[in-house]
Steps between C-alpha positions, in 0.01 A plus 500: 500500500302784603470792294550848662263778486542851382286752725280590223369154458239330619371170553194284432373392850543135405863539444572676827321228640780252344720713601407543916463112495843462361619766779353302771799237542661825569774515205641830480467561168165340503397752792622823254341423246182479676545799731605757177166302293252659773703772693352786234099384580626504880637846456265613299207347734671633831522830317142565416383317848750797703554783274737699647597249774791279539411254173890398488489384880158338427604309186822373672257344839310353233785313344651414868125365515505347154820329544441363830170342363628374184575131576119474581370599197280252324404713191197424501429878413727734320769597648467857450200535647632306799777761513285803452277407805815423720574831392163636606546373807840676577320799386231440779750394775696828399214703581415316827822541563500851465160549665693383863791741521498809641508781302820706539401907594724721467375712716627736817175493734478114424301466841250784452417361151452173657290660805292681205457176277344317866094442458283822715234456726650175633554470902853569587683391799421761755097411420601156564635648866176710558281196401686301748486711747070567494468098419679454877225720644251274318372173740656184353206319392416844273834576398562092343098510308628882370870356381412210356226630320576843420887522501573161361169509286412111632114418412266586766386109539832389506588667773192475692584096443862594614401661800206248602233734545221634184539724265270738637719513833811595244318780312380621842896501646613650207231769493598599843905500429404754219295712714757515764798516257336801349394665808899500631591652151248760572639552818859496409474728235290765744797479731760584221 
């Protein structure tokens, strides 16, 4: 017969070893006396791991965890510390849990603090347009060496090897698709 445990006491880890071996047939009284031998360390464990955090949701994972696992331990280690780094790893699959939801704004202008949270400097859509629109005026042969190697950022040899031609004839294109890109930006901006 299993004695029962008073909160306040504690356990020697070979005991709660016994104990979590006993437990693993899956007796109920067997599985109580186990879970209220290490539930404190869990709590206390979770507790210091997430201060302030959800340690009761935590410690009850880590017994869904612990309970599920039970028929396959061996005890070949102590039991406790088996616990304790199920426990750890609630704690860590909490936080990575966490980490991937949204976080909830209460806010009024939700889409002008999301416009003013986007990176600066970056190309928006209406440069993607204008670069479009001066690539067409580029010949073909110049606009693919000055895409692939300056918009897509492909190695200059790799697309010389791509294209079947040298690498000098791809730093020459590309040269040329600047110059003419830039001269029709100079252009366009003296007309507006």
């Amino acid at each position: 017969m299993m004695r029962h445990l008073r909160s306040t006491e504690t356990l020697d880890d070979h005991h709660v070893t016994e104990l979590a071996l006993a437990a693993r047939a899956g007796g109920a009284d067997d599985v109580e006396a186990f879970t209220r031998a290490v539930y404190a360390d869990v709590r206390r464990f979770v507790q210091f791991l997430c201060p302030g955090g959800s340690a009761e949701d935590l410690a009850q994972e880590t017994f869904v965890r612990v309970l599920r696992s039970l028929p396959g331990f061996a005890g070949r280690s102590s039991a406790r510390v088996w616990v304790l780094s199920i426990a750890r790893r609630a704690v860590v699959d909490g936080f990575r849990a966490a980490s991937a939801r949204p976080v909830i704004a209460d806010l009024t202008d939700w889409q002008g603090a999301a416009d003013r949270r986007q990176p600066r400097g970056l190309p928006g859509v209406a440069d993607g347009v204008a670069l479009d629109d001066l690539l067409a005026a580029v010949p073909e042969e110049r606009r693919t060496a000055f895409v692939l190697t300056q918009v897509i950022g492909l190695p200059y040899q790799e697309v010389a090897e791509h294209l079947g031609c040298p690498v000098g004839t791809v730093r020459s294109r590309v040269a040329r698709a600047r110059l003419q890109l830039v001269a029709s930006l100079t252009q366009a901006e003296q007309a507006a």
